[in-house]
Kinemage of the C-alpha trace (Angstrom):
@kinemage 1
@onewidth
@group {chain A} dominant
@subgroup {mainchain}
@vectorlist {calphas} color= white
{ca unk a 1} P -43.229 -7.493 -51.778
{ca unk a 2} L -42.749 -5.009 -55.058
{ca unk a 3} L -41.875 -6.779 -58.259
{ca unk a 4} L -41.071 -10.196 -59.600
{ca unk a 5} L -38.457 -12.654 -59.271
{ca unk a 6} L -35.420 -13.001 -62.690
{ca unk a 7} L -36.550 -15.912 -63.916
{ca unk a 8} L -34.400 -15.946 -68.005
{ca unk a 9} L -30.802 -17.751 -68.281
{ca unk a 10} L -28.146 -15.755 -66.663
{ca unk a 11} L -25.750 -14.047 -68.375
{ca unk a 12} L -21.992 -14.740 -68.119
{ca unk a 13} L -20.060 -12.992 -65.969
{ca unk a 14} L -18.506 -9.729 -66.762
{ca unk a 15} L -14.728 -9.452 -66.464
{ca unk a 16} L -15.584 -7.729 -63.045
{ca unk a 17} L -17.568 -10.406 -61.907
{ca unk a 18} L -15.137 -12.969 -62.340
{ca unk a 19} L -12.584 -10.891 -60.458
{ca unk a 20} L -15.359 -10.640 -57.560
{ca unk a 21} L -15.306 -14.108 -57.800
{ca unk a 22} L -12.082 -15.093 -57.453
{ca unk a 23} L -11.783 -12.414 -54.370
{ca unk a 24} L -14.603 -14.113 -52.987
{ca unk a 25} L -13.133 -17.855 -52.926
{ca unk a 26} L -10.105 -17.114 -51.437
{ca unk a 27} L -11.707 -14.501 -48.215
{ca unk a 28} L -13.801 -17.286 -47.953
{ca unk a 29} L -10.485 -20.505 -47.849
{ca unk a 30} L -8.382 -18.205 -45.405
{ca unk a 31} L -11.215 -17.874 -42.889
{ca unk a 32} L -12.667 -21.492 -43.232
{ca unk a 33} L -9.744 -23.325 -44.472
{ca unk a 34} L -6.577 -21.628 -43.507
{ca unk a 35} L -7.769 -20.248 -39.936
{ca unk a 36} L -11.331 -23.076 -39.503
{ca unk a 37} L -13.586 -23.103 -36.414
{ca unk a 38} L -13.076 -20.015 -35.084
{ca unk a 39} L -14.955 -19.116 -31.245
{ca unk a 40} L -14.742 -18.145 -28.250
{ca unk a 41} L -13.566 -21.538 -27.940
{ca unk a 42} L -10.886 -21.473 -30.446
{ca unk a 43} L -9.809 -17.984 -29.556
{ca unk a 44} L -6.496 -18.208 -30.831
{ca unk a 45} L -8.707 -18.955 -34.136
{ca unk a 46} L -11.201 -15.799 -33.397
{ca unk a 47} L -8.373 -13.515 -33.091
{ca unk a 48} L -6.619 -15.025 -36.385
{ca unk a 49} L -10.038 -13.969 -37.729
{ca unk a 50} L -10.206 -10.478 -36.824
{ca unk a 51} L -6.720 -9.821 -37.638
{ca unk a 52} L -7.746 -11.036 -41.036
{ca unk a 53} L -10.787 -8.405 -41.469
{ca unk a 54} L -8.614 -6.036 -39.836
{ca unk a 55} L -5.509 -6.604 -42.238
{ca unk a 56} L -8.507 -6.225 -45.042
{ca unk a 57} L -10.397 -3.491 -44.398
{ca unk a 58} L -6.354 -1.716 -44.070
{ca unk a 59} L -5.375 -3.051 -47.138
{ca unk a 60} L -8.494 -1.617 -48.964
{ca unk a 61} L -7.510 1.977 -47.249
{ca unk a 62} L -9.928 2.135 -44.261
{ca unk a 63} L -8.816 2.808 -40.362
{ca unk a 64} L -10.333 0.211 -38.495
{ca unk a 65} L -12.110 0.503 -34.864
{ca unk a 66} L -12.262 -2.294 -32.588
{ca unk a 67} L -15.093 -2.599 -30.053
{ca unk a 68} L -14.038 -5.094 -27.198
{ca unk a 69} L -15.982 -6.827 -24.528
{ca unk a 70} L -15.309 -9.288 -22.237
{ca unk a 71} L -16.707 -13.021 -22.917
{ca unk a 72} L -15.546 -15.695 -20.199
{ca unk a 73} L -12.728 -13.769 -19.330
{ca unk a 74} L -11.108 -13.015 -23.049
{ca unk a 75} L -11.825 -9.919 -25.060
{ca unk a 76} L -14.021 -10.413 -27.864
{ca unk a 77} L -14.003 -7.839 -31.008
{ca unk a 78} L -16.168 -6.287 -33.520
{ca unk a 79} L -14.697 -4.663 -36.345
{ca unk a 80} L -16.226 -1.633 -38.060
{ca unk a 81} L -15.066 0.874 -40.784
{ca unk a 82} L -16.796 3.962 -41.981
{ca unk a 83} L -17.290 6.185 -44.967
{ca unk a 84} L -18.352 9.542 -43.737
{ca unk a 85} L -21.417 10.858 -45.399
{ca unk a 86} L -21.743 14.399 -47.068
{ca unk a 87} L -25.109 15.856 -47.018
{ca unk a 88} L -26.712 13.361 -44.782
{ca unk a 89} L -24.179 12.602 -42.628
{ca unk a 90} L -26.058 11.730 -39.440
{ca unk a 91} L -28.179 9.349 -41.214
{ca unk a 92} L -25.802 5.761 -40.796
{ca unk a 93} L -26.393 2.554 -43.234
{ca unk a 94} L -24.584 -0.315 -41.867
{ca unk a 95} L -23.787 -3.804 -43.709
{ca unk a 96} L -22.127 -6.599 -41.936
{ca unk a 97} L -21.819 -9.868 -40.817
{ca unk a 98} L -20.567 -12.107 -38.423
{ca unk a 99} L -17.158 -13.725 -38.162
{ca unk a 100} L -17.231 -16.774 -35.593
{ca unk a 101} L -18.524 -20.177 -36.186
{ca unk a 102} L -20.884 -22.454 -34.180
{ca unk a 103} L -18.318 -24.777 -32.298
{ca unk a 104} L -17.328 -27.862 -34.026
{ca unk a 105} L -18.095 -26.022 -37.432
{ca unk a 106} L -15.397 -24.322 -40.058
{ca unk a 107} L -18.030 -21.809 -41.249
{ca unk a 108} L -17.327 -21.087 -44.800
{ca unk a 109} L -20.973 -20.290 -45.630
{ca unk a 110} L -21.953 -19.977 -42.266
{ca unk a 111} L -20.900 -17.199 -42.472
{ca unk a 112} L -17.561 -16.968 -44.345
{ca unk a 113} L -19.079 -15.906 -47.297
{ca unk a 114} L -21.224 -12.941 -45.258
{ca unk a 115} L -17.565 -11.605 -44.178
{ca unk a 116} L -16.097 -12.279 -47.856
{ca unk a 117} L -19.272 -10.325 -49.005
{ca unk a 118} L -18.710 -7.514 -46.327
{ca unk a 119} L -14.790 -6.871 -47.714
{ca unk a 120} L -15.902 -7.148 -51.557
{ca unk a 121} L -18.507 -4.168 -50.902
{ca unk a 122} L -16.059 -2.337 -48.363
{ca unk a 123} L -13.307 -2.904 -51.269
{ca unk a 124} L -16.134 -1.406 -53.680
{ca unk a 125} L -17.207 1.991 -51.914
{ca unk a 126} L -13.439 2.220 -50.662
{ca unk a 127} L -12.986 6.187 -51.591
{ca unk a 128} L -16.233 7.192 -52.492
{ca unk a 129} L -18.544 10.395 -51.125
{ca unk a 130} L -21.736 8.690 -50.539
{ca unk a 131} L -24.399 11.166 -49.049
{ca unk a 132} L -25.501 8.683 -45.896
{ca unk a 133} L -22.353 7.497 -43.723
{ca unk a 134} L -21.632 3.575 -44.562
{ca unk a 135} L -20.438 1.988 -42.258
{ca unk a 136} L -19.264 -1.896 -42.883
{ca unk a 137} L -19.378 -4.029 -39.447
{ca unk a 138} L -17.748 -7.500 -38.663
{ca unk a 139} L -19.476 -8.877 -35.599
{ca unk a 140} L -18.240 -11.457 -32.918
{ca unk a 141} L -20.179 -14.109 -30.958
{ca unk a 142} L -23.087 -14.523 -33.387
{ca unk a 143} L -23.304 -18.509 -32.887
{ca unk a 144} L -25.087 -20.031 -29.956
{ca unk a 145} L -24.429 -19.978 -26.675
{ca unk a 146} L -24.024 -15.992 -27.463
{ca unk a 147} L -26.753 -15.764 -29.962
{ca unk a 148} L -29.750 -13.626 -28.699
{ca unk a 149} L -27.726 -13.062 -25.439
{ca unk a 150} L -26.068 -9.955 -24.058
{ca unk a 151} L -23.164 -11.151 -25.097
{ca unk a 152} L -23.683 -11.154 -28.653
{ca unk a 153} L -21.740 -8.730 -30.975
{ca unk a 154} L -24.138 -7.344 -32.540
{ca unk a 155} L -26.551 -6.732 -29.795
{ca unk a 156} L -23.493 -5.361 -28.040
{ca unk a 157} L -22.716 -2.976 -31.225
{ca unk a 158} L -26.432 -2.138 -32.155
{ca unk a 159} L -26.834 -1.218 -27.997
{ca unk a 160} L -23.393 1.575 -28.282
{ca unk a 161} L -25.260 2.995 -31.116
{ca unk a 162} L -28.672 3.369 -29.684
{ca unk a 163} L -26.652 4.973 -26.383
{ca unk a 164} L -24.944 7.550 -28.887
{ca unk a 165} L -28.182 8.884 -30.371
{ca unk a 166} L -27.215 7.516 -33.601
{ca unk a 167} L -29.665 7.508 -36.624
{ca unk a 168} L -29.131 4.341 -38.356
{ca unk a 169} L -31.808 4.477 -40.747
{ca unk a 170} L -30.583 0.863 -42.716
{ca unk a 171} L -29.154 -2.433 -41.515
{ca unk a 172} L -28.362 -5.086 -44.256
{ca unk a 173} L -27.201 -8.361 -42.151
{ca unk a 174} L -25.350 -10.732 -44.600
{ca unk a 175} L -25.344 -14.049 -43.136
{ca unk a 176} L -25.152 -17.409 -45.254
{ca unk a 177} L -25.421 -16.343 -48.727
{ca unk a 178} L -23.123 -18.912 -50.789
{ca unk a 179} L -25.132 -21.791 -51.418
{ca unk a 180} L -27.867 -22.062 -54.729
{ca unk a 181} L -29.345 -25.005 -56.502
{ca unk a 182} L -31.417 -25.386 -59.525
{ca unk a 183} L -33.114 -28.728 -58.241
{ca unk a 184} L -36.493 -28.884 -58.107
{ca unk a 185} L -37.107 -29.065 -54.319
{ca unk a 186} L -34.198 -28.069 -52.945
{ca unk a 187} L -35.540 -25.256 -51.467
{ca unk a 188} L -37.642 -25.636 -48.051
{ca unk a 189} L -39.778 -23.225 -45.680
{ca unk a 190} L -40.902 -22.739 -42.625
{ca unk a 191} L -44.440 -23.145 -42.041
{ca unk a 192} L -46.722 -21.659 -42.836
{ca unk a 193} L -45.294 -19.428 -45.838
{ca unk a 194} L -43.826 -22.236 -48.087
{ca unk a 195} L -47.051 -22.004 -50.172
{ca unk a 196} L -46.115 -18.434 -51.714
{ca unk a 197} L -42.326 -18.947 -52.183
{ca unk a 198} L -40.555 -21.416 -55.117
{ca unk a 199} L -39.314 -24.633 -54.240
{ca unk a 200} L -36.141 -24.158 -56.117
{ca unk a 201} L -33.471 -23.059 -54.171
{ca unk a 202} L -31.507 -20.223 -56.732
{ca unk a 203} L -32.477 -17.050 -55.407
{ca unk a 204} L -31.421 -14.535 -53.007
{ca unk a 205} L -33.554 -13.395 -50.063
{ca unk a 206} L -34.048 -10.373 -48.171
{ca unk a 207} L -36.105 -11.047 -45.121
{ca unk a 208} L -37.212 -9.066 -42.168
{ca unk a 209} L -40.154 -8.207 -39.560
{ca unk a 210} L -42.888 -6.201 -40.212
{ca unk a 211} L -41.710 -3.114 -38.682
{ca unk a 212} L -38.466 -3.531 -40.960
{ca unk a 213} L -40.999 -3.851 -43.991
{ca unk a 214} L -40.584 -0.211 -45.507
{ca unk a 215} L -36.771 -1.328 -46.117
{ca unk a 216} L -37.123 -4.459 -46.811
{ca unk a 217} L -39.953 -3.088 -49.977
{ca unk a 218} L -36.762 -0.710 -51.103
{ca unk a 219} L -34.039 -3.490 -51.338
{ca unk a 220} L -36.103 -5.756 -52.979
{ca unk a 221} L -36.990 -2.889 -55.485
{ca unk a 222} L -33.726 -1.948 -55.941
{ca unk a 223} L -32.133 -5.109 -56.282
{ca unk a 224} L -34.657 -7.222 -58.917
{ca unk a 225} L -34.393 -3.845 -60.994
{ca unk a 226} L -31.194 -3.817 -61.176
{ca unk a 227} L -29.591 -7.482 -61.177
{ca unk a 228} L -30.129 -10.294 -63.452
{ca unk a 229} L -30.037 -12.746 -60.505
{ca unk a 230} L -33.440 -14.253 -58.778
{ca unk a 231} L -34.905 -12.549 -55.586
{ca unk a 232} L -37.137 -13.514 -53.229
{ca unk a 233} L -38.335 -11.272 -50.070
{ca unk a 234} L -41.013 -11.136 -47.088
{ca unk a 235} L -41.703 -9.134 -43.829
{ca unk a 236} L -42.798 -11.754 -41.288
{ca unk a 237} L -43.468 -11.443 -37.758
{ca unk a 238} L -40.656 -12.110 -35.640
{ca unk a 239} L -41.973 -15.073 -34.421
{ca unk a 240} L -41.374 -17.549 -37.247
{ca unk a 241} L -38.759 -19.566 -37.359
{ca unk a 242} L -35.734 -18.268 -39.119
{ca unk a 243} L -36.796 -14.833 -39.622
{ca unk a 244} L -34.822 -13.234 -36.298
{ca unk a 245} L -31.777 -15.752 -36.763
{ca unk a 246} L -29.172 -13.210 -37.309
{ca unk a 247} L -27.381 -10.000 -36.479
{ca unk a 248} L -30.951 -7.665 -37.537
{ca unk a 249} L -32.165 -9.485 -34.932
{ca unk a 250} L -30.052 -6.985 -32.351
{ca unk a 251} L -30.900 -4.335 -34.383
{ca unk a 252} L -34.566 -4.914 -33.797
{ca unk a 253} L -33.573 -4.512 -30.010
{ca unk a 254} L -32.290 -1.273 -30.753
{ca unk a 255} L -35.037 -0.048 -31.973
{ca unk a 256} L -33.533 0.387 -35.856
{ca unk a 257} L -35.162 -1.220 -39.136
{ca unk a 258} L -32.832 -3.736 -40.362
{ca unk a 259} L -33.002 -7.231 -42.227
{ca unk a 260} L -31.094 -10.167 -43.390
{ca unk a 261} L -29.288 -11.096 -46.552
{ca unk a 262} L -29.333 -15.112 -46.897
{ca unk a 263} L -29.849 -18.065 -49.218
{ca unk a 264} L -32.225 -19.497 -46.295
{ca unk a 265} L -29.658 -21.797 -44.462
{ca unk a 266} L -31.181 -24.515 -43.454
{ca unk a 267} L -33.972 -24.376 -45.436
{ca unk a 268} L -31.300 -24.788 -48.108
{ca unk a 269} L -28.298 -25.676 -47.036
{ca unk a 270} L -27.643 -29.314 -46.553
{ca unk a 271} L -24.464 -28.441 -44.402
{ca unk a 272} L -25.257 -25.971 -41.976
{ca unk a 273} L -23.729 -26.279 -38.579
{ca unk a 274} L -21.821 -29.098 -39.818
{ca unk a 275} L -18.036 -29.867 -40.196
{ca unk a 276} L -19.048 -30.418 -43.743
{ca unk a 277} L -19.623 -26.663 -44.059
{ca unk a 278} L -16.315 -25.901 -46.438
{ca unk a 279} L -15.163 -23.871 -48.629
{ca unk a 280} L -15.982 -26.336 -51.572
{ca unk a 281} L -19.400 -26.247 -50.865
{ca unk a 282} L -19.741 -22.657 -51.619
{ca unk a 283} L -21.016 -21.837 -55.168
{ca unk a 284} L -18.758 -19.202 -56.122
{ca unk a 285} L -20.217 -17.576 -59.742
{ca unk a 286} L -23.951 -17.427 -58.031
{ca unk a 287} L -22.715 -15.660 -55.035
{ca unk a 288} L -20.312 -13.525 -57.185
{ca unk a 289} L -23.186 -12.025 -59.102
{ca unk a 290} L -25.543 -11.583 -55.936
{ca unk a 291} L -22.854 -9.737 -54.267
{ca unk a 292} L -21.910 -7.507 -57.247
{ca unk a 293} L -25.798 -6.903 -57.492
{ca unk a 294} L -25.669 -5.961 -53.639
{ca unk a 295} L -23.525 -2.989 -54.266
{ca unk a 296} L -25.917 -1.671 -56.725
{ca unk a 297} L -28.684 -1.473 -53.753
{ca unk a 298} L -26.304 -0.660 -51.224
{ca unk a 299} L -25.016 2.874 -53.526
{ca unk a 300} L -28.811 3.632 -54.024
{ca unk a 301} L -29.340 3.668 -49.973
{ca unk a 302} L -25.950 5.586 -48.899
{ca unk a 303} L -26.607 7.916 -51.933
């Protein structure tokens, strides 16, 4: 991958950031505090959810579409909202993440702070021309037993697009971005790539599969030229472990290049798929400045 890793003392936050920060915490206590586990099996919870990112997305000035199936006999919903492109309107960048939480789990960084990410950027481009369409995407049924089934959101969103003939030329999948350390060794790998990647766990990291590799070069680019904030990236077949575990995956089904937006999970996070997973766990400035840094890449691929 293109370019090397911020390594100097970061800055302080701007004004802005701090803001983004604050925005950030409390997305990320109503969905994992205030509302908690929130499935298939907690519907009345998954519902509370989507309300919420519907209420959002409103509030920031967007009309909201809801794409229902049918899971076990309830209706299950992703969310999406869309900026219309101007000269390149047909080609479609999408950013999202999921909403639900693996059962017995309150999901603030898995993947609280991927939604809280996806209304901060939404919030961001609210109003603006870009030249590719935008679209920003909350997805349902992400968690096992959905995940890598027919039944999962994404799969079931990235499928209606394929069927539509749509051209979407960029998928960013935010999922479990919150978490950073400075510890030496607090950051682990999957074999066999731990040899080429630091062992401290205080970067960002864009991964994908090899077909995805093109974008996956041009957000990395874009983002460690832009952001004072450390950046790690890779295009690894599909096969190792960790690489497919989120909502590119379905994207990869469809056909479309995509990849994922994470602080590694478990390879980092001490609490994932835990009922430790909280909001206090999150690290709020760290993700504030990745996420401020995101919309920087996402404006150079829309335009």
């Amino acid at each position: 991958m293109p370019g090397k890793s911020y390594t100097d003392p970061l800055p302080p936050l701007t004004k802005e950031e701090q803001a983004l920060c604050d925005a950030l915490r409390r997305d990320v206590e109503t969905l994992a505090g205030d509302i908690g586990e929130r499935n298939v099996y907690r519907y009345p919870a998954l519902c509370a959810a989507a309300d919420f990112i519907e209420q959002s997305f409103e509030e920031a000035g967007y009309a909201v579409r809801r794409q229902g199936y049918d899971v076990a006999g309830r209706t299950c919903y992703n969310l999406d909202v869309e900026i219309p492109g101007t000269d390149r309107k047909d080609e479609i960048v999408v950013v999202g993440g999921h909403y639900d939480s693996v059962m017995g789990c309150p999901g603030a960084n898995d993947n609280g702070t991927g939604v809280a990410a996806t209304l901060a950027l939404a919030r961001v481009f609210a109003g603006r021309k870009p030249s590719r369409t935008l679209r920003f995407v909350a997805f349902v049924n992400e968690e096992p037993p959905y995940f890598m089934t027919d039944q999962m959101g994404s799969l079931v969103y990235a499928k209606a697009c394929r069927t539509r003939g749509e051209n979407v030329v960029a998928m960013l999948s935010l999922e479990t971005i919150g978490y950073y350390r400075d510890e030496p060794g607090s950051q682990q790998y999957p074999l066999p790539i731990g040899a080429f990647y630091p062992k401290t766990g205080n970067f960002i990291a864009f991964v994908g599969n090899t077909a995805s590799r093109r974008l996956i070069k041009d957000v990395t680019a874009s983002f460690q030229r832009q952001v004072q904030f450390p950046a790690e990236s890779g295009a690894f077949p599909s096969v190792v472990p960790g690489v497919g575990w989120s909502d590119h995956w379905s994207f990869w089904q469809a056909g479309y290049p995509a990849l994922m937006v994470t602080d590694t999970a478990p390879f980092r996070y001490p609490y994932y798929h835990t009922p430790q997973d909280t909001p206090d766990k999150v690290d709020y400035e760290p993700f504030a400045r990745m996420t401020a840094g995101l919309a920087l890449v996402v404006e150079e691929l829309v335009g």
